[in-house]
C-alpha positions as CSV (number, residue, x, y, z in Angstrom):
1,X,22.8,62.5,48.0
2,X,26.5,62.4,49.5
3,X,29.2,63.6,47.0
4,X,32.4,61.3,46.4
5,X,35.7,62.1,44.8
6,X,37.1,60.5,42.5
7,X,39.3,58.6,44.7
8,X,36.6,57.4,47.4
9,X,35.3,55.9,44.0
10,X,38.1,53.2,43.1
11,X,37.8,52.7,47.0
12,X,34.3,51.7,46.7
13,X,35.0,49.7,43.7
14,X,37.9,48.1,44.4
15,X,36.9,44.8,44.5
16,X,37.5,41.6,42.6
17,X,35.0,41.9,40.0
18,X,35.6,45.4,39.3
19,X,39.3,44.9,39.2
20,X,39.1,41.7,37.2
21,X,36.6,43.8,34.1
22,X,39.3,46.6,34.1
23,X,42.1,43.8,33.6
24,X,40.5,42.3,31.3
25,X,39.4,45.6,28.8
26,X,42.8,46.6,29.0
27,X,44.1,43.6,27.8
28,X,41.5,43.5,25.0
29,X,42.4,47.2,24.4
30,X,39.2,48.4,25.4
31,X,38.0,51.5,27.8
32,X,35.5,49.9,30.2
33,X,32.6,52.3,32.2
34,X,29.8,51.0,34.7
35,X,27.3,53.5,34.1
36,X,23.8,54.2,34.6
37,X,21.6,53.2,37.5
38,X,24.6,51.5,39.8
39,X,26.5,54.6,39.2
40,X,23.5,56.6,39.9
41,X,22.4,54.6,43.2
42,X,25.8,55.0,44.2
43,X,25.4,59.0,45.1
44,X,21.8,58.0,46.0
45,X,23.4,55.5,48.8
46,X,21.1,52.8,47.6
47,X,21.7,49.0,46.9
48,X,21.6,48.5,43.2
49,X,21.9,45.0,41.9
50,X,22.0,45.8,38.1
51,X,25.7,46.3,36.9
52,X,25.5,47.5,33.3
53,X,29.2,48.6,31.6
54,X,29.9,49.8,28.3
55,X,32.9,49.2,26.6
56,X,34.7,51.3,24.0
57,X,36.6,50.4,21.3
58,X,39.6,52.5,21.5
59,X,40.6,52.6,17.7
60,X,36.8,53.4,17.0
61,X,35.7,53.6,14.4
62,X,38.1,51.2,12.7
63,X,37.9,48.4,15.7
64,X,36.3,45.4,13.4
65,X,36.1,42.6,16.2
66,X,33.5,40.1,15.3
67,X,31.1,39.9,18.2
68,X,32.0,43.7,19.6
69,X,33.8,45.1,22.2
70,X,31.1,44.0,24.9
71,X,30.6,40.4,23.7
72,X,34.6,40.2,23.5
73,X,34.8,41.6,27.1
74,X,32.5,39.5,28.8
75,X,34.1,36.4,27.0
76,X,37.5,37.2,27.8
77,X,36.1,37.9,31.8
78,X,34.1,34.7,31.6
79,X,37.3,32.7,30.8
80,X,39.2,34.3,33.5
81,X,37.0,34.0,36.0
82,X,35.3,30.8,34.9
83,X,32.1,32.1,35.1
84,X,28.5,31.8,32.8
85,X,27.8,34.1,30.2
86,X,24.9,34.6,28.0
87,X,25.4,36.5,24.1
88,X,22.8,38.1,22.6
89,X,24.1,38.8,19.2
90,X,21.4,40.3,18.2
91,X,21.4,43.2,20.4
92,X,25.3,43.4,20.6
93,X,25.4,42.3,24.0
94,X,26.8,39.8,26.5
95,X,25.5,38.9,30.3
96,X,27.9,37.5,32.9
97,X,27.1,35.8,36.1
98,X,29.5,35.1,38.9
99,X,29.4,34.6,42.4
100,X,25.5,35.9,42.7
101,X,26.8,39.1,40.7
102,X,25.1,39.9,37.2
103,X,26.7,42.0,34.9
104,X,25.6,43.4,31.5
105,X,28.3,43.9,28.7
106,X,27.4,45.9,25.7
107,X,29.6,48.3,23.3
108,X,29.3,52.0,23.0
109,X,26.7,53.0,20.6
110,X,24.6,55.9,18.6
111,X,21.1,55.5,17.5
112,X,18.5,56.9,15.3
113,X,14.6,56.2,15.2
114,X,11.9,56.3,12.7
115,X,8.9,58.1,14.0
116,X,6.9,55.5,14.1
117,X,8.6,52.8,15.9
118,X,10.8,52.9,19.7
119,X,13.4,50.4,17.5
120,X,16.4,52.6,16.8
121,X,18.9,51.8,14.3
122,X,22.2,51.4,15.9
123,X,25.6,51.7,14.7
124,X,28.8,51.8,17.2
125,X,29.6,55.2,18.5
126,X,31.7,56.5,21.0
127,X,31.1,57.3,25.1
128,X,29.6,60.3,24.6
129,X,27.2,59.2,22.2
130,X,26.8,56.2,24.2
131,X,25.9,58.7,27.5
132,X,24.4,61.5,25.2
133,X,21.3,58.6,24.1
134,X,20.2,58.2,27.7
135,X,17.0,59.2,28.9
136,X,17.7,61.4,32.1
137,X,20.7,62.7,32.7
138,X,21.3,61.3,36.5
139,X,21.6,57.9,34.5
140,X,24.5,59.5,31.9
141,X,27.4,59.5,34.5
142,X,29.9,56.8,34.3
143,X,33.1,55.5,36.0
144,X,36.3,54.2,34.2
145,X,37.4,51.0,35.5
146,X,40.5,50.7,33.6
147,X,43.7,50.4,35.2
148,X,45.1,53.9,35.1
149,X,41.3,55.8,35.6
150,X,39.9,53.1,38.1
151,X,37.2,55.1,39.5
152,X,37.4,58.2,37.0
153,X,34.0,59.7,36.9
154,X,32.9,61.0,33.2
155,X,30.1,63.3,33.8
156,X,29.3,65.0,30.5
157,X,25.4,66.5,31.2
158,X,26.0,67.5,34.6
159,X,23.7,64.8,36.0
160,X,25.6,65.0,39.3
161,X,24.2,68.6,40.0
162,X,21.1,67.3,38.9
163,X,21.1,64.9,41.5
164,X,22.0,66.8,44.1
165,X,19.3,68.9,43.5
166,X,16.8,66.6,42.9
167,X,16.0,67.0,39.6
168,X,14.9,64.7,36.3
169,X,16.0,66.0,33.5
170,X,17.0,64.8,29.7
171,X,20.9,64.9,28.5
172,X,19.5,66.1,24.7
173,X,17.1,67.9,23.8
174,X,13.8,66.2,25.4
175,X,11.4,66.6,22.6
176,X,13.8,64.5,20.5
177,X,14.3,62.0,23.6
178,X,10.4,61.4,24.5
179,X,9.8,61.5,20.6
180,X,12.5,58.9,19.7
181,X,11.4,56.6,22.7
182,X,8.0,57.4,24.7
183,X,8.4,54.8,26.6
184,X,10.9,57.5,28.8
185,X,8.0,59.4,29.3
186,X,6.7,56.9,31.9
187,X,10.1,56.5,32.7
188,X,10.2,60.1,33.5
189,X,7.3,60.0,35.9
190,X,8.8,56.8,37.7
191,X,12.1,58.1,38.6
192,X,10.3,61.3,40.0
193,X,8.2,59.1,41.8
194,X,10.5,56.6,43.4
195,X,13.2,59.4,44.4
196,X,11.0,62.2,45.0
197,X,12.9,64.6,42.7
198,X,11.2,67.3,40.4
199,X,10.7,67.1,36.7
200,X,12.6,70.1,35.1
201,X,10.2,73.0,33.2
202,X,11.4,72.1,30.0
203,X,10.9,68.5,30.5
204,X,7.8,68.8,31.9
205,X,6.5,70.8,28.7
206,X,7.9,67.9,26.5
207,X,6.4,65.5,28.4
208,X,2.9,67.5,27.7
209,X,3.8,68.0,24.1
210,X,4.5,64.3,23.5
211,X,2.1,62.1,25.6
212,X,0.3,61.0,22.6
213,X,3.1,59.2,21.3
214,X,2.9,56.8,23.9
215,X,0.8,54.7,21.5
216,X,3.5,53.2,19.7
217,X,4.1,51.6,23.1
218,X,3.2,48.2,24.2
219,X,1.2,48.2,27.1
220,X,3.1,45.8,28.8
221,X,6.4,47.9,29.1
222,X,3.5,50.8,29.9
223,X,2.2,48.7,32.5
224,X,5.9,47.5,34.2
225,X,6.2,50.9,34.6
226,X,2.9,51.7,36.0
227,X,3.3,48.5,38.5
228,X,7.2,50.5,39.6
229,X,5.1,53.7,40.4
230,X,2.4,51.8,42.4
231,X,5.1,50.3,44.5
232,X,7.0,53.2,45.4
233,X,6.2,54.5,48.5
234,X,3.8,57.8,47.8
235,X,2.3,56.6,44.5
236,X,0.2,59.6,44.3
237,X,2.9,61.5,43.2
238,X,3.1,60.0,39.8
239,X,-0.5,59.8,39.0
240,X,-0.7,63.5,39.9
241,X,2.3,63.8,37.1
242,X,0.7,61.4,35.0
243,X,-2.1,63.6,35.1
244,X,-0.2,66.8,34.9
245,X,1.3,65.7,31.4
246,X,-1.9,64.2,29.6
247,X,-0.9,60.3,30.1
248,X,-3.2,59.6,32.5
249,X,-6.2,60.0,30.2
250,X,-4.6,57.7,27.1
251,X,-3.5,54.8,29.3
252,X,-6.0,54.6,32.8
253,X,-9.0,57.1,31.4
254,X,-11.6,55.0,33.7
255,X,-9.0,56.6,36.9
256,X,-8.8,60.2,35.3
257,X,-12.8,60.5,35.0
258,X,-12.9,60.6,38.8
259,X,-11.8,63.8,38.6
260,X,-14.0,67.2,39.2
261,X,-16.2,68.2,41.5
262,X,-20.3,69.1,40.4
263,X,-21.9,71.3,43.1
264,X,-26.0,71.6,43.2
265,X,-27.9,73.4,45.5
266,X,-24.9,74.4,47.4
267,X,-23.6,70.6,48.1
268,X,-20.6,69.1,46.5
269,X,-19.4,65.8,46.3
270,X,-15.2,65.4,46.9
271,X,-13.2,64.6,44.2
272,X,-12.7,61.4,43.9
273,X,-9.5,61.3,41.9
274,X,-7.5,63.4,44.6
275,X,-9.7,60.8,47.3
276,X,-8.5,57.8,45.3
277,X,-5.1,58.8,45.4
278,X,-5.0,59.4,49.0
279,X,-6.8,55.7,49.9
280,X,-3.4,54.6,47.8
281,X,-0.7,56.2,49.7
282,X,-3.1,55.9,52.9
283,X,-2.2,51.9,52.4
284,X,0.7,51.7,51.4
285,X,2.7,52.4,54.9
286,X,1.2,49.3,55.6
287,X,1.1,47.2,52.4
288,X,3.3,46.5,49.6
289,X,1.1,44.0,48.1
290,X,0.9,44.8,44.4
291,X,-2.5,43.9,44.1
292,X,-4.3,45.7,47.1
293,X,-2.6,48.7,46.0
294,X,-4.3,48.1,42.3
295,X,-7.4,47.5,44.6
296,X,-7.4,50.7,46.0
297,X,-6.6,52.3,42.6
298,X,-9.4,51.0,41.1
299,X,-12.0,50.9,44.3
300,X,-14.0,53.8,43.5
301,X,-14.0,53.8,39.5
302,X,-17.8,52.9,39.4
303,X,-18.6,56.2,40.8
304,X,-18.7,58.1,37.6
305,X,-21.0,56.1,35.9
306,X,-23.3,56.1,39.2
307,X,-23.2,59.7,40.2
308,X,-27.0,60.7,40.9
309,X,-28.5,64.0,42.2
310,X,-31.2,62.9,44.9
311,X,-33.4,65.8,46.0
312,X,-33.6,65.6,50.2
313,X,-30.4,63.3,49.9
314,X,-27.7,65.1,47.6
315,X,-25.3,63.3,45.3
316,X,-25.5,59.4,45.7
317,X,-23.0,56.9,43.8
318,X,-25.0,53.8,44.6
319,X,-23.6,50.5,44.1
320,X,-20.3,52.1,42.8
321,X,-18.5,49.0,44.2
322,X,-20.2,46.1,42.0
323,X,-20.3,48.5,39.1
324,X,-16.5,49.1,39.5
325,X,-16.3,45.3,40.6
326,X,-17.6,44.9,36.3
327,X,-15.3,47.1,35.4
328,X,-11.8,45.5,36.7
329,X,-11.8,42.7,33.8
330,X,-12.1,45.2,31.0
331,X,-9.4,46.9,32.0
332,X,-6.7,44.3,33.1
333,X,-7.9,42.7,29.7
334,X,-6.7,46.1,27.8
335,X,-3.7,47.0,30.6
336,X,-2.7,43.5,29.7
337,X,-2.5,42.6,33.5
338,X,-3.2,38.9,34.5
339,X,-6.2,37.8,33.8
340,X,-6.0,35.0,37.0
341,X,-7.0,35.0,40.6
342,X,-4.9,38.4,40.7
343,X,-7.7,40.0,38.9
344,X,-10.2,38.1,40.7
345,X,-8.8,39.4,43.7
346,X,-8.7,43.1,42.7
347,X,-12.3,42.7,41.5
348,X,-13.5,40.9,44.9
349,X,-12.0,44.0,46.7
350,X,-13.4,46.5,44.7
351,X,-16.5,44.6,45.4
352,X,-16.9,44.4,49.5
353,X,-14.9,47.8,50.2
354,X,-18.1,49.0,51.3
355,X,-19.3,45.9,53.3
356,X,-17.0,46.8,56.3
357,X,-17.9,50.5,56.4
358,X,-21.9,49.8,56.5
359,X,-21.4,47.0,59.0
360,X,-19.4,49.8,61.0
361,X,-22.0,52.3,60.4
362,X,-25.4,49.5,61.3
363,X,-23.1,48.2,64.2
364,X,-21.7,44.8,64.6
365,X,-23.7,41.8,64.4
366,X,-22.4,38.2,64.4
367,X,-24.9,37.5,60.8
368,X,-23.5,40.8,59.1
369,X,-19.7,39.6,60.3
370,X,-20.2,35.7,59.1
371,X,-21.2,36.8,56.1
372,X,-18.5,39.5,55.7
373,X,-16.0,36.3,56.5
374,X,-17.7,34.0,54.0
375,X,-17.3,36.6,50.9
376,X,-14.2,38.1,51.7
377,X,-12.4,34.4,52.5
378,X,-8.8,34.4,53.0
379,X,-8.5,38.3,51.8
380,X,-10.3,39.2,55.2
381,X,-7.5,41.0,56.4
382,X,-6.7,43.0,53.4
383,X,-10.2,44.1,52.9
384,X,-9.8,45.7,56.1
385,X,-6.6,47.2,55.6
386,X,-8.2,48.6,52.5
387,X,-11.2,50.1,54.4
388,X,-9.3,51.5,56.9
389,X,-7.1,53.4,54.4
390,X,-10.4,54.8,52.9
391,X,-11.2,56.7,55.5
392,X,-10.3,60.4,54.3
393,X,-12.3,62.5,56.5
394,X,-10.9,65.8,57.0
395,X,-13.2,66.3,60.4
396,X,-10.3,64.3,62.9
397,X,-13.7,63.1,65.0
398,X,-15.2,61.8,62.3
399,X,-12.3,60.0,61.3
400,X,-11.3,58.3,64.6
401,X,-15.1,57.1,65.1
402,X,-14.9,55.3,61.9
403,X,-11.5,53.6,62.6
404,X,-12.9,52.7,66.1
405,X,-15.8,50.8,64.7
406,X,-13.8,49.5,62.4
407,X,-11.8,48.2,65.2
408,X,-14.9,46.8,66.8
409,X,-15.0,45.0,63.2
410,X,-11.6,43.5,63.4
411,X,-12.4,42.0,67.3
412,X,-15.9,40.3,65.9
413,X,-13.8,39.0,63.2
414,X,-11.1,38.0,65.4
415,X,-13.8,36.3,67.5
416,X,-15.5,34.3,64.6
417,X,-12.4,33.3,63.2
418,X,-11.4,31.4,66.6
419,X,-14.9,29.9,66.9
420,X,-15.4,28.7,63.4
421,X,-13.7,29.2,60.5
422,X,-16.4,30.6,58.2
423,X,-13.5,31.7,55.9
424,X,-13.9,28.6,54.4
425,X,-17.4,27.9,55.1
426,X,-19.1,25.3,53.2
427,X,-23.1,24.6,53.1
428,X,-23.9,21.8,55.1
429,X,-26.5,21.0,52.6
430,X,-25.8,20.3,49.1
431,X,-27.9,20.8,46.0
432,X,-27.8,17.2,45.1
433,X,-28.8,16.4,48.8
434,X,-32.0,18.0,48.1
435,X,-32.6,16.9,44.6
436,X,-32.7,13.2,46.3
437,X,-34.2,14.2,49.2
438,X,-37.3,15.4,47.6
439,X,-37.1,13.5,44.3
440,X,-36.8,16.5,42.0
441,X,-34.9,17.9,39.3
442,X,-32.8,20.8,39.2
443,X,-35.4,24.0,39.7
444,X,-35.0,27.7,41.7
445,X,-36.8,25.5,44.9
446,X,-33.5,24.1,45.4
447,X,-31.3,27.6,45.5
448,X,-34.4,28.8,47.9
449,X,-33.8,26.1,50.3
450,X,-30.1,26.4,50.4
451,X,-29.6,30.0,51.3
452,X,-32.5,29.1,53.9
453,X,-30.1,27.0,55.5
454,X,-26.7,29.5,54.7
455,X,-29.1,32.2,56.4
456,X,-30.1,30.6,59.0
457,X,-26.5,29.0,60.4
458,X,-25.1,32.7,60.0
459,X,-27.7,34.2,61.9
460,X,-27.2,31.4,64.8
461,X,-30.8,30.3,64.2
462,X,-28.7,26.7,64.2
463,X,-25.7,24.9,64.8
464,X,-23.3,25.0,61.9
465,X,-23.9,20.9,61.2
466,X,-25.5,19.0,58.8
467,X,-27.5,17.2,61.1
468,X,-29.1,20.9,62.1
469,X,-29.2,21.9,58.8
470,X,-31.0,19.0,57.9
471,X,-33.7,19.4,59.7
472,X,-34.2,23.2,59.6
473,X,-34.1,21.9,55.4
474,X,-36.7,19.7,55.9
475,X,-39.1,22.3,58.1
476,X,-38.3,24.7,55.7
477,X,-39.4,22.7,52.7
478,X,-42.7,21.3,54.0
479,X,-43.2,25.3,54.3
480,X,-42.8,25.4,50.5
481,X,-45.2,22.3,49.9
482,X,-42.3,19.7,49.0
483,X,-42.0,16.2,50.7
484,X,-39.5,14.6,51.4
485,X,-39.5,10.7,49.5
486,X,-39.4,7.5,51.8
487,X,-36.5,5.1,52.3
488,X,-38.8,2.8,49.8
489,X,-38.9,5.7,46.8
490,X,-35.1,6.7,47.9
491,X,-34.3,3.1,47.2
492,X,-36.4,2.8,43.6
């Protein structure tokens, strides 16, 4: 965080769209603050491209202006600087755009809630109850840009300590704030994961006493917020705080059942939460592809439900993958995440994460690598990035053996990939080619003789062609007692 005086503030916002709101309040007659997240990001020395300001009126509570004070603002801007802007009556609020610049108007307001709803009722209020109803108090601070205070900060919760020392905490009270909207609760979690900052003892123990409230919450404003904590860069972070709280189990259960460790006879398997999480933050140095890192989330959720004891062997989770691989639909479907080739895709990875690993482990052959290509298609590469990040060994020799073969993986799929595509391999040999070939209907004789061929062409028994494949189809059938028809009964 770098500190600024109040000074170095106008400086920073001294440009024409600052200077041109202040103008424009005070000819209105209105206080004008940017506040929240730009003002925040501004300590932080980040890029922030949301511009929210709240506007005052300054005869509150008798100011009667139809659309209020932020509607009237961003019309009176709009008209001055011939820009667009949006009203949303409704909500009290106006949205200008100018010169690739958005900026949300809205007047100063208090709210109250129901218990049983996120909706408050709001009525216009003053700055401070305006600040005072934010959820963390490193989003409360605010910066007059009026003409005489351009650049004024108004810091009313000390959220400027707070961000110096790295610290999420509420302005009020927070069993009021989590209560009155649990949606801050994820909120909460996503901050301290994005900026690394600690959750403050008395926030943390309203976050514990509240979690169950987050059922009033849809789960798609649960689930933007999830997707902004899987995207920052050490994701673990917030599931470990998810966790920590009691959310995790009321909105991802299937994730926090990986958790535990059973010991018999003196062996132990890990524990597959803490494992998970470091397979997430293991990939994300080197993806920040939404949906591998919901891959990796989600790759070894089948291990609960296929956790054996095997005496001579130990604990076994066999075919994890394709049970977890079942799993994915269920819980996009409830998550309310798309139900399109994204989830196809996270369920395809969860699938093959283990295909790399025992080709690595067997050794490389060209067969086991085709295949690998076939089922994996275009999301080759990321199945390996995926692999790769799932290697977790503690024992450093261990570790660098399986990256090496894995490496060995990559150069055999490098070298298939130059030599044919099989990516986007197709069977030479169609069903319908053999129903007319033969002269019969649709039967399990047909699927027999076509993964003959698939089988055969992948384990370079033949040429990839269909003039190869054909005649490997027709050996392969006289095997099985079928003939093929002449050119006379092809005809007929």
């Amino acid at each position: 965080m770098k500190a600024h005086t109040d000074q170095e503030l106008a400086r920073m916002l001294d440009t024409t769209l600052f200077r041109q709101i202040g103008q424009a309040a005070d000819q209105e007659g209105l206080d004008c603050y940017v506040v929240g997240g730009y003002v925040r990001d501004i300590f932080l020395q980040r890029q922030s491209k949301d511009i929210d300001c709240v506007v005052v009126a300054r005869d509150y509570p008798r100011h009667t202006l139809n659309d209020g004070p932020g509607i009237t603002l961003a019309r009176r801007l709009a008209a001055s600087l011939k820009a667009r802007v949006s009203v949303f009556r409704n909500f009290g609020t106006a949205q200008l755009k100018w010169h690739g610049q958005e900026v949300e108007f809205v007047g100063a307001r208090r709210e109250s809630y129901s218990h049983d709803s996120r909706k408050p009722v709001v009525e216009d209020g003053t700055l401070d109850d305006d600040l005072s109803r934010r959820d963390f108090t490193i989003n409360a601070l605010a910066i007059c840009l009026n003409h005489d205070r351009f650049g004024q900060l108004v810091d009313k919760f000390d959220g400027l300590p707070d961000l110096e020392d790295g610290i999420i905490a509420t302005p009020l009270d927070p069993d009021t704030t989590f209560s009155d909207d649990p949606l801050r609760m994820m909120r909460c979690v996503r901050f301290a994961t994005q900026l690394r900052f600690v959750i403050e003892d008395a926030t943390q123990e309203a976050l514990c006493r509240n979690a169950g409230r987050i059922a009033i919450i849809s789960q798609e404003r649960i689930i933007d917020e999830l997707n902004k904590i899987l995207l920052s860069p050490i994701p673990s972070i917030g599931f470990i705080e998810l966790d920590r709280c009691g959310l995790l189990p009321l909105i991802l259960p299937e994730l926090a059942a990986l958790q535990g460790v059973e010991s018999r006879n003196g062996r132990a398997h890990k524990d597959n939460f803490y494992h998970t999480l470091e397979v997430l933050d293991n990939l994300c140095p080197h993806s920040d592809n939404l949906w591998l890192r919901w891959a990796a989330l989600l790759h070894d959720i089948g291990k609960p439900r296929s956790k054996k004891w095997e005496n001579g062997t130990g604990w076994t989770f066999h075919n994890h993958n394709y049970i977890g691989q079942k799993m994915v639909p269920g819980i996009f479907r409830r998550l309310k995440l798309p139900l399109d080739e994204r989830m196809d895709y996270v369920a395809k990875l969860v699938a093959l994460h283990m295909r790399p690993i025992a080709i690595a482990d067997e050794g490389v052959t060209d067969s086991a690598v085709r295949r690998l290509l076939f089922e994996a298609g275009a999301d080759i590469d990321d199945l390996m990035t995926l692999c790769e990040a799932d290697v977790t060994s503690k024992n450093q020799q261990r570790k660098q053996r399986f990256l090496d073969n894995f490496q060995s993986v990559r150069e055999r799929l490098a070298d298939l990939k130059a030599r044919d595509d099989y990516r986007n391999w197709h069977n030479p040999i169609s069903g319908e080619e053999i129903m007319h070939t033969f002269g019969i209907p649709p039967c399990r004789e047909i699927g027999i003789l076509k993964q003959a061929v698939k089988d055969a062409i992948w384990d370079s028994v033949i040429p990839n062609d269909h003039e190869s494949a054909f005649l490997f189809m027709l050996r392969k059938a006289s095997e099985m007692g079928l003939s093929a028809l002449s050119k006379g009964e092809e005809s007929s």
